[in-house]
C-alpha positions in Angstrom: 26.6 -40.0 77.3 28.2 -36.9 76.0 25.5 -34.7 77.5 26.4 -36.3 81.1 30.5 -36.0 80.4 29.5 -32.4 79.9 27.5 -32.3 82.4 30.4 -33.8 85.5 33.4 -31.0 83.3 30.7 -27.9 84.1 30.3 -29.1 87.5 34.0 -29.8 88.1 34.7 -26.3 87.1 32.4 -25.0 89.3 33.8 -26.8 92.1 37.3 -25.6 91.4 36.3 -22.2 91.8 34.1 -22.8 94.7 35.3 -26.1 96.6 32.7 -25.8 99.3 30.0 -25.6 97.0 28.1 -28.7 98.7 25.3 -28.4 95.9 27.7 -28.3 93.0 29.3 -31.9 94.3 26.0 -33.4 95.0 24.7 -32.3 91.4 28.0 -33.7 90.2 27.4 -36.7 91.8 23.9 -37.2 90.5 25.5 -36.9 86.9 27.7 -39.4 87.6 25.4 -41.8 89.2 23.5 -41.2 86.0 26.8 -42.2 84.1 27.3 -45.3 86.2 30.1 -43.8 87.9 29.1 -45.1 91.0 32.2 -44.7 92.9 32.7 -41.4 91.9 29.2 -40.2 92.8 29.8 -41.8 96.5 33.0 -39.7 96.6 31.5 -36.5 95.6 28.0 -37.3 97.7 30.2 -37.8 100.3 32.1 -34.6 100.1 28.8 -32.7 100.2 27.8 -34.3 103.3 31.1 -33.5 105.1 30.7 -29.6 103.7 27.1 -29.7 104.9 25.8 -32.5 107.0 22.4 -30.9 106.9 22.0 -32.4 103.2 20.0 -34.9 103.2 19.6 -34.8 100.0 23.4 -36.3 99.3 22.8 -38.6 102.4 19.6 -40.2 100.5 22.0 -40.5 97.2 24.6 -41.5 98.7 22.5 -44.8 100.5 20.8 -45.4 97.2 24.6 -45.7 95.7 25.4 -47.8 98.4 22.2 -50.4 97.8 23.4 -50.3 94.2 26.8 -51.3 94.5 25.4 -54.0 96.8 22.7 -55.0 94.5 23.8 -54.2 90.9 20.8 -55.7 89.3 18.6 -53.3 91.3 20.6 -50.7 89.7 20.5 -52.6 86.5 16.8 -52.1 86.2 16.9 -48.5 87.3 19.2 -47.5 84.4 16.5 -49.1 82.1 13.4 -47.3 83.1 
């Protein structure tokens, strides 16, 4: 877990200095999802989107969070594997 708290304060500091860094909040979203921070990772997947809504990449991440919130033992499993 400490790697992945890392992780979110590296990105974070990259988006202060660069706030529409689309990448750097979809990474940091990632890392959170990883944490189980599932909320945050929709907020910051969602920020990427509005900075570039050619990113599908944070679109696909940000359904995925979506069918996990509504299915937590989906996500449940996931987290095992």
């Amino acid at each position: 877990m400490g790697d992945l708290q890392s992780a979110v304060a590296d990105y974070s500091k990259s988006i202060s200095m660069d706030p529409h860094n689309s990448i750097a909040h979809l990474n940091r979203g990632q890392v959170k999802r990883d944490a189980s921070d599932l909320n945050g990772a929709i907020e910051d997947f969602n920020t990427a989107i509005q900075l570039d809504q050619n990113n599908t990449t944070a679109q696909q991440c940000l359904d995925l969070c979506n069918i996990y919130k509504e299915y937590p033992e989906l996500y449940k499993r996931v987290l095992e594997k």
